[in-house]
C-alpha positions in Angstrom: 0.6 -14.2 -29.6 -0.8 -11.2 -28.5 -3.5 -11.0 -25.7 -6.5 -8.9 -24.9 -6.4 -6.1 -22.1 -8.5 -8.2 -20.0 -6.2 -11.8 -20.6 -3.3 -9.6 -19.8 -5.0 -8.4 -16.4 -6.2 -12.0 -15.6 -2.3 -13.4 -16.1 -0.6 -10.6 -13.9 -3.0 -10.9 -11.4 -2.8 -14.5 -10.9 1.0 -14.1 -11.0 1.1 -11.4 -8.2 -0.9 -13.4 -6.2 1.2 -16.6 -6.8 4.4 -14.5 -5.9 2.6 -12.8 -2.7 3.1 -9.6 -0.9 1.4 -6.6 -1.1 0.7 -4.8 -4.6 3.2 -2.1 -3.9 5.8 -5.0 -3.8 5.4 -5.2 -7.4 6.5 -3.0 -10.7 4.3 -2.3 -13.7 5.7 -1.3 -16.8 5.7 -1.5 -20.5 7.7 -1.9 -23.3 8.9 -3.6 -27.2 11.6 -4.9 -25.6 10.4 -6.5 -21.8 13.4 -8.9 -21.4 15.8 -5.8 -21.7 13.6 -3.5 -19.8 13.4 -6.3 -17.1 16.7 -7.9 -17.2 19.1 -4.4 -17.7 17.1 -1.6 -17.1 15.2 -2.9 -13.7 18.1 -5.2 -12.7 15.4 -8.2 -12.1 17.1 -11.7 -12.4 16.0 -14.2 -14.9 16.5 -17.1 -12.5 15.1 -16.3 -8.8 13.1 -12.9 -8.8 9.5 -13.2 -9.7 8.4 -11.8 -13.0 6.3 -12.1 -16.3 5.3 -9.8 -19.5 2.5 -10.7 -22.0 2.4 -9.0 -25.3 -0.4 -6.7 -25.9 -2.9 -6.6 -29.5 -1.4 -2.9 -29.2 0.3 -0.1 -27.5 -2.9 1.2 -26.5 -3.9 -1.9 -24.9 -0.6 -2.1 -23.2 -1.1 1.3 -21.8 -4.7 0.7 -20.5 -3.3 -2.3 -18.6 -0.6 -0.4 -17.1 -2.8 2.3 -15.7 -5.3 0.0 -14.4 -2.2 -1.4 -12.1 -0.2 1.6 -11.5 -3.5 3.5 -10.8 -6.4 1.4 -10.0 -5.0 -1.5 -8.0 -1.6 1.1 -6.9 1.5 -1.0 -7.9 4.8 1.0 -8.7 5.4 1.9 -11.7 5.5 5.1 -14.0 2.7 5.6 -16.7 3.6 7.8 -19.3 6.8 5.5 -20.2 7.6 3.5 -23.5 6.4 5.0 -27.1 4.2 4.2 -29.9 6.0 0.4 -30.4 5.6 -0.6 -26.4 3.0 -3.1 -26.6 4.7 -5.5 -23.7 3.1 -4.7 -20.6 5.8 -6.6 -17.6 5.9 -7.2 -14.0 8.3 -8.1 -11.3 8.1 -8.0 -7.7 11.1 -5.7 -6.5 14.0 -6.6 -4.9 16.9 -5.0 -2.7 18.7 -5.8 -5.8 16.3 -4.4 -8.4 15.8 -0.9 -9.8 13.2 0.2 -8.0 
């Protein structure tokens, strides 16, 4: 079901604060494909790394959530990602093993 921009925020930032350390311990991101994105792309393990996506009402949306992370509250990430179908925001909390 896809969530407001403001829902999407709430979740993530519980989650962060749940998985601890600082916000530039975490990775924000979107994407139509999170569990790819997450699981290939950023080398995040399903079972033992911390992380989470929520689907978005639309790409928009997912894009305003992302820059209020990356920008506002200055997680990692890269804004400017993904295309007009992207409307999974995701976040993990990086790892020696994940990319970044």
């Amino acid at each position: 079901m896809a969530k407001s921009k403001q829902e999407i925020i709430s979740e993530i930032e519980a989650y962060m604060q749940n998985g601890g350390g600082s916000l530039r311990a975490w990775y924000v991101g979107i994407s139509n494909d999170a569990r790819t994105r997450l699981f290939n792309g950023h080398r995040v393990r399903e079972n033992g790394d911390w992380w989470i996506y929520s689907k978005a009402s639309s790409s928009q949306v997912a894009r305003e959530v992302e820059d209020y992370f990356v920008n506002t509250l200055g997680t990692d990430g890269g804004i400017g990602g993904g295309d007009q179908t992207s409307d999974v925001v995701y976040a993990y909390k990086k790892a020696a093993h994940t990319n970044p």
